[in-house]
N, C-alpha and C positions, 0 to 999 in steps of 0.2 A: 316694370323693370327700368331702370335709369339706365345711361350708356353707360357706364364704368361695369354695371354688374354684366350687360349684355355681350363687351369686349373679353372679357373675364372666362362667361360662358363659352364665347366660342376660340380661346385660346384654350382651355379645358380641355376642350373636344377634338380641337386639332391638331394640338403640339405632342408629340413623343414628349414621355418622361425620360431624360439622361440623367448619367451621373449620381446625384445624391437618394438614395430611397430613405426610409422611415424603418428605425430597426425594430424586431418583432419582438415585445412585449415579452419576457419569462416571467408564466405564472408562478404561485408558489407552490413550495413542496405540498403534497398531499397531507393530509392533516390525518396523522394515527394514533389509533389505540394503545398507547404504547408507552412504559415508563421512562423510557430513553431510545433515542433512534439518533443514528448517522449516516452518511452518503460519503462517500467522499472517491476520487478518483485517482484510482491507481499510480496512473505514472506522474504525473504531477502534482497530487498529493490536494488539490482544488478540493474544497469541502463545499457542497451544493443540496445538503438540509442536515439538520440538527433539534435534537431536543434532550436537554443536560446531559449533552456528550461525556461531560464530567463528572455525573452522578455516581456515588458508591455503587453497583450494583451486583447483587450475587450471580455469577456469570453461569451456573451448573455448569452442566457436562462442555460447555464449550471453553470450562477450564482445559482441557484435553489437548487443543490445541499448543499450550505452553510443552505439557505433557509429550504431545508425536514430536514436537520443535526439538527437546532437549533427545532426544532420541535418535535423530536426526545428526544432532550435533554430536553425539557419539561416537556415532559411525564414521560421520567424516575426519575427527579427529585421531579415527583407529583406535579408540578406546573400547568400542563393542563392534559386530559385526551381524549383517543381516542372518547369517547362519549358528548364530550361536545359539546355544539349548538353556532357556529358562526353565529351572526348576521353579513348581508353581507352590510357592506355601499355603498355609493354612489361612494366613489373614486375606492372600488375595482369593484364594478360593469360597472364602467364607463372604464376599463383599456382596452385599444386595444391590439395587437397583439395575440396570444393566449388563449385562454379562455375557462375555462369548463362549461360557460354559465348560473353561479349563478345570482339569481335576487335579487335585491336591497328590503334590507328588511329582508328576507325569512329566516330561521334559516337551518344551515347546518353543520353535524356532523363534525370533526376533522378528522376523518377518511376518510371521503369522501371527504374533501376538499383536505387531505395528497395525496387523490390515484389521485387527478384532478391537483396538483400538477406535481405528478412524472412521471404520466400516460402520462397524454395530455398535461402536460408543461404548465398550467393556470395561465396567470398573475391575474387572477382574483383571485384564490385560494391562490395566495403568497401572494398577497395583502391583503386579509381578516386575513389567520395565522398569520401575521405579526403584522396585530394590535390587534389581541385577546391574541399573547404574550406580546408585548410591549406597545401596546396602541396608536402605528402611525407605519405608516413605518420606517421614519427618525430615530427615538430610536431604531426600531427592526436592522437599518444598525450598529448603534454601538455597538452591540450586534455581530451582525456579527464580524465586525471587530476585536473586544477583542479576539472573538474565535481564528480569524484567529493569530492571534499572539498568541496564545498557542499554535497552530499547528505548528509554526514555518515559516508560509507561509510569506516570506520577499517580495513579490513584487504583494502583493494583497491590493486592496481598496475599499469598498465596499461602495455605496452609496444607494441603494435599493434591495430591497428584490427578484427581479423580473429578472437584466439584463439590464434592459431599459437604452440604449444608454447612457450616460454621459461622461463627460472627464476627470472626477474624478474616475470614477468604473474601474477598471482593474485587472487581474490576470495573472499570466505564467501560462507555460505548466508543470512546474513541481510543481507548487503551487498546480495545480488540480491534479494533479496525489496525491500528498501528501492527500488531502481533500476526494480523492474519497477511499484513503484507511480507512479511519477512519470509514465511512461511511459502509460501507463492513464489517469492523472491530466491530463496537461498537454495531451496532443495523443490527442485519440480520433479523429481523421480518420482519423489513420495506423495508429493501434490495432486497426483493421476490420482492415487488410491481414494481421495475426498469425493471424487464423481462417480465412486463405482455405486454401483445399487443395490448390489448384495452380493452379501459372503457368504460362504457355507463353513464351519468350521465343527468338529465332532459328531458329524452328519444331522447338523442342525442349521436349514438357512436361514438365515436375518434378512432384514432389508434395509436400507438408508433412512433414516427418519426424516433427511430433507425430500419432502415432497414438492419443492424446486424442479429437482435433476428430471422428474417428469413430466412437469409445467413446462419448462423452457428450458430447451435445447441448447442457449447459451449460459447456461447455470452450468458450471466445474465445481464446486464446493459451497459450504464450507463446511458448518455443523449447527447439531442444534443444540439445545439445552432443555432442562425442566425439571424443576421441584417443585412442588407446593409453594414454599416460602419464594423463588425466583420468580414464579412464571413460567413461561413459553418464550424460548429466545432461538433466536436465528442469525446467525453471521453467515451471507454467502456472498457472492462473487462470481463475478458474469463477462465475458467479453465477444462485443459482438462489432465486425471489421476490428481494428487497432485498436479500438479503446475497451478497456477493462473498469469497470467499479467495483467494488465492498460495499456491502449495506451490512448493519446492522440493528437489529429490532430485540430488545429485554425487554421484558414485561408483559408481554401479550396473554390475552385472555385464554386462546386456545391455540390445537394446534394450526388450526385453520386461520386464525387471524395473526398467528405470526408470518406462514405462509405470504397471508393476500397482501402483508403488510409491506414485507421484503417486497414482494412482487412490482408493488402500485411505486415504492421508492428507485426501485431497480429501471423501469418503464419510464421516470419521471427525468430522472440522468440523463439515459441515454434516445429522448426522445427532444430534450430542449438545450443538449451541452453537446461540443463535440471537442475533443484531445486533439492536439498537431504535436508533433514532434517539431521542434524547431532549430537547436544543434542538437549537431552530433559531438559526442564528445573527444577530443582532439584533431575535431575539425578546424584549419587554419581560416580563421575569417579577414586577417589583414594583415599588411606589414608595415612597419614601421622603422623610420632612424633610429639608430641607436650611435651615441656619441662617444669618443672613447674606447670604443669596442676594438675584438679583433676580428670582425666585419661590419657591414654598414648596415645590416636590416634586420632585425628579428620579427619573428612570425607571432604570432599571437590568436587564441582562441579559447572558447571554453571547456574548463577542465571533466566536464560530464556532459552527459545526455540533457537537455533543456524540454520538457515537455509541457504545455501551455492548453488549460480548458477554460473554453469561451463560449458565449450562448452559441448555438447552431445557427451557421450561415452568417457568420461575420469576420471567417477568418480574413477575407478581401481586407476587414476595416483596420489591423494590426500595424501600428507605427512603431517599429523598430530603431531606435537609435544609438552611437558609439559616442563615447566620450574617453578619449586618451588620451594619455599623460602628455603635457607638452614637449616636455623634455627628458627623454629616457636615455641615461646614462650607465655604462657599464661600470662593475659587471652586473651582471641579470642571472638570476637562478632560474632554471625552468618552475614553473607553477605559480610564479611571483606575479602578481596584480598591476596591469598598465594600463588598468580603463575596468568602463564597467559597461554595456548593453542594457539599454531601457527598453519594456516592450509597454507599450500604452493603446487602450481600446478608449475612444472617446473621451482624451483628455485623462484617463484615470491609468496610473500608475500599477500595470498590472506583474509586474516580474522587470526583476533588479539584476543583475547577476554580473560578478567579476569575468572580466575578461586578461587574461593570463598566458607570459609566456610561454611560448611550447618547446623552447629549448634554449639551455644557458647559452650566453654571450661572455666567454672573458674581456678581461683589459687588455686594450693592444700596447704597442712598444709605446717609450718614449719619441719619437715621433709623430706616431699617428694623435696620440693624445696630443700632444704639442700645437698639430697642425688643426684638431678638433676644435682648441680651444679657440685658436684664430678665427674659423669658422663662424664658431658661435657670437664671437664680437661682432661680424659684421654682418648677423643673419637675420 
């Protein structure tokens, strides 16, 4: 051993490590059986695996989801009510695959039909809500469809309310991930009903086909799907402390390996990522001159929630930085853009976001502006 290596060794051996460590490797996603699969995480929308998220794919029964969504939207708008009495026709009584086993005829609440819906996955129940909103199916699909182009869903088509097989009805994996956020998002009343594990309805019980809910105790939803021509598909959704994921898995071989598949994706998130919240939304984070005004400072902060996923155990390493305007002159609208917040994790450019008045400023008198101006000459 030469002296350099032997100085080396016992600086090794004796010095404390401070300061800089070595950050910890994120392997990669699990590799699945799967014709399309996505991860992505809820509140900041961080997508952390993928395979042809954008792929056409027949979504079966976890079309439904659009289905309980638009149902949902009903009621909020006081257009239908959880108590109202669907008479059940012929066509939805007559629907195969699935079914919470309504009789043709019979009157059955909203509610009951929602929970035989989400529950037990009832084509019978999608078929009756469908036409107590719309008044057919076919109309309640383009209803769907409108929605789905609000939601931004670019590679969905919806032809029935149900799933049922067509060549026309298709959806991605990141399409549903996108749907099952809203979902989650807009209406958690009816959210609860996705974790129940069975319904009884016509003194007949069902049980939840996601066999999740009994796996793991931080599984709430979502659904499942399966035809023949689909596959085995699984959209669910998990939250364990603060942070929440969506997986979803189309195409799987069986029920089991849609299951182990979500599973292994779900474990893979929330074992190498972790969510912060970092604003709050009309949190004031600064204040600023404002020139011209009929005061001297306006407040300034982010117009939403900022939610930021990073590998695990490096929030320490988050550089956060402002950039504002140099010269802010009245007047100022509330919400109007006077900077922007960089947050960067080693050099890399991780979230951009405007940083925005949180309350107008009008223009002061002719003095104050007068004497601003002067100011500025000599500032």
């Amino acid at each position: 051993m030469n002296i350099f290596s032997f100085i080396l060794a016992i600086l090794t051996i004796t010095l404390p490590v401070t300061g800089w460590t070595a950050a910890k490797p994120i392997p990669n996603p699990p590799a699945l059986d799967a014709t399309s699969y996505f991860l992505v995480d809820y509140d900041s929308g961080r997508v952390l695996a993928e395979k042809d998220p954008d792929r056409h794919i027949e979504p079966a029964s976890i079309t439904k989801l659009m289905t309980a969504y638009l149902v949902d939207k009903a009621i909020a708008d006081g257009d239908i009510a959880l108590e109202d009495e669907v008479t059940i026709s012929e066509k939805a009584w007559r629907m195969q695959g699935s079914k919470m086993f309504v009789e043709v005829g019979k009157k059955v609440s909203v509610e009951e039909l929602l929970k035989g819906l989400i529950i037990q996955s009832g084509n019978d129940a999608s078929v009756a809500l469908a036409e107590h909103i719309a008044g057919s199916e076919s109309a309640f699909a383009g209803y769907m469809n409108h929605q789905a182009k609000l939601l931004g869903m670019d590679n969905t088509n919806f032809v029935n309310a149900t799933g049922w097989p067509h060549p026309d009805h298709y959806s991605s994996a990141r399409d549903i991930a996108t749907l099952t956020r809203v979902v989650i998002q807009d209406f958690p009343e009816s959210y609860r009903f996705y974790k129940e594990r069975e319904y009884t309805f016509n003194k007949i019980r069902q049980f939840n086909r996601n066999r999740l809910l009994w796996r793991d105790e931080t599984v709430d939803g979502v659904k499942t799907g399966h035809t023949e021509s689909a596959g085995f598909c699984l959209v669910a959704s998990a939250q364990r402390g603060d942070m929440r994921l969506i997986s979803v898995v189309l195409g799987a071989d069986s029920d089991k390996a849609r299951t182990q598949s979500s599973q292994s994706l779900l474990n893979y998130g929330f074992r190498f990522f972790e969510t912060h919240k970092l604003y709050r939304a009309e949190e004031v984070l600064k204040s600023a001159r404002i020139w011209y005004g009929d005061q001297e400072q306006v407040s300034m902060g982010i117009g939403r929630d900022i939610y930021i996923t990073i590998p695990r155990g490096r929030y320490g390493d988050l550089d956060a930085s402002m950039e504002i305007d140099r010269e802010i002159a009245a007047p100022v609208s509330r919400g109007q853009q006077l900077g922007q917040v960089n947050i960067r994790l080693d050099e890399e450019l991780l979230l951009s976001e405007q940083i925005v008045a949180m309350q107008a400023v009008e223009q002061g008198g002719l003095f104050v502006r007068a004497l601003d101006s002067i100011k500025l000459m000599f500032r």
